[in-house]
C-alpha positions in Angstrom: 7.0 -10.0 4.3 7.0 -13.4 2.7 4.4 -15.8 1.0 4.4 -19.0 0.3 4.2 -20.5 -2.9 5.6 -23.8 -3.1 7.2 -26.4 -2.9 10.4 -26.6 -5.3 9.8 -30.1 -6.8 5.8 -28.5 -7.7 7.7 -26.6 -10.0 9.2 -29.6 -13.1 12.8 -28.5 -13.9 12.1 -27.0 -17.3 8.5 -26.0 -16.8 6.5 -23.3 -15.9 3.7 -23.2 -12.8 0.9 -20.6 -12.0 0.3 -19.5 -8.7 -2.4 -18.0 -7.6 -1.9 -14.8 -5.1 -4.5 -13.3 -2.4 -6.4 -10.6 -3.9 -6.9 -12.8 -7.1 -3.5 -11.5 -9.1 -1.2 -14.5 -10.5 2.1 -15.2 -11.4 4.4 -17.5 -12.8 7.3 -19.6 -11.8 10.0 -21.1 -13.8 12.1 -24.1 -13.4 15.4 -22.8 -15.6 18.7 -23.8 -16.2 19.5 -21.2 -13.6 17.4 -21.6 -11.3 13.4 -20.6 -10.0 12.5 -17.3 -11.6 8.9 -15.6 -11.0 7.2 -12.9 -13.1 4.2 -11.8 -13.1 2.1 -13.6 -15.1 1.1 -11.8 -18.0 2.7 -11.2 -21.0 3.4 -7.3 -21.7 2.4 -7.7 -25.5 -1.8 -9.2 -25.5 -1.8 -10.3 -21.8 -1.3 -14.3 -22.6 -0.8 -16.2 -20.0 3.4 -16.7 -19.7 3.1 -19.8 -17.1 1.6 -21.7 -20.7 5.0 -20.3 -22.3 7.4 -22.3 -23.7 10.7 -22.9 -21.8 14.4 -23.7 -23.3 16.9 -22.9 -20.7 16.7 -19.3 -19.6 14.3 -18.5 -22.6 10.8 -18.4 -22.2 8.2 -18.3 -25.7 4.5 -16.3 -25.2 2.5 -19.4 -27.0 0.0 -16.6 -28.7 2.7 -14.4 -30.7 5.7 -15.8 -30.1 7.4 -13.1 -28.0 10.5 -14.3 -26.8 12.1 -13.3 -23.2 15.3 -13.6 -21.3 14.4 -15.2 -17.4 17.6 -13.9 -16.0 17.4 -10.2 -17.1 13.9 -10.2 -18.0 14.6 -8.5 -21.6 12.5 -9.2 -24.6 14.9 -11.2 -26.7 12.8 -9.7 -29.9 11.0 -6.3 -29.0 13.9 -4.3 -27.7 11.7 -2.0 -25.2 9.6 -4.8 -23.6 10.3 -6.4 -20.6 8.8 -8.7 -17.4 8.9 -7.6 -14.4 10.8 -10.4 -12.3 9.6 -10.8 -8.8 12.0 -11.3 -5.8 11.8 -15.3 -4.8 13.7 -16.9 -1.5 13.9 -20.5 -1.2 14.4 -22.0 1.8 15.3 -25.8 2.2 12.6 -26.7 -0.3 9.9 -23.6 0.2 9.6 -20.9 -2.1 8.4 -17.7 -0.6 8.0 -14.0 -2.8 9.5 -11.5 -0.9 7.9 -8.4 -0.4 9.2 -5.2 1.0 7.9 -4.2 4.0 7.8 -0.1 4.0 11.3 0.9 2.7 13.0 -2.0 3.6 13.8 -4.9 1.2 14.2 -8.6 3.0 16.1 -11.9 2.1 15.3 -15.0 3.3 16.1 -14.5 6.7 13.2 -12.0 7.8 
């Protein structure tokens, strides 16, 4: 399954967006140096909102403590056993969908 998020150029190349999901949850998407990354959008040390983070490249800053984290590998560049979770994206022309598995099986952009 696949939902819609957004449009890429909603998300400002070095910027963060928050998107609201059904059932209330949120998350975040990036505009890196790498590309459109998506986490969930809290972050794993108080619960600050990450989408208010700071972005320089591939490295995203937790404004409230200063929590630092790798958007490619989703590492915590300074707590060694914290991490995001990074959420599977698929863009499409210019749509941005979060895949979800459907059962067992894992899909790409073409399902």
């Amino acid at each position: 399954m696949r939902i819609y998020l957004c449009n890429v150029g909603d998300v400002p190349s070095g910027q963060g967006r928050r998107i609201l999901l059904p059932g209330g949850d949120s998350l975040a998407l990036f505009h890196t140096s790498s590309g459109i990354r998506a986490v969930k959008n809290r972050c794993p040390h108080a619960g600050a909102r990450l989408d208010d983070g700071i972005l320089r490249k591939d490295k995203l800053t937790c404004i409230w403590h200063g929590w630092q984290f790798n958007l490619e590998s989703g590492k915590c560049i300074n707590q060694e056993n914290a991490r995001l979770t990074l959420l599977p994206l698929c863009i499409e022309g210019q749509n941005i969908y979060l895949l979800q598995p459907d059962g067992d099986e894992a899909h790409d952009c073409s399902s």
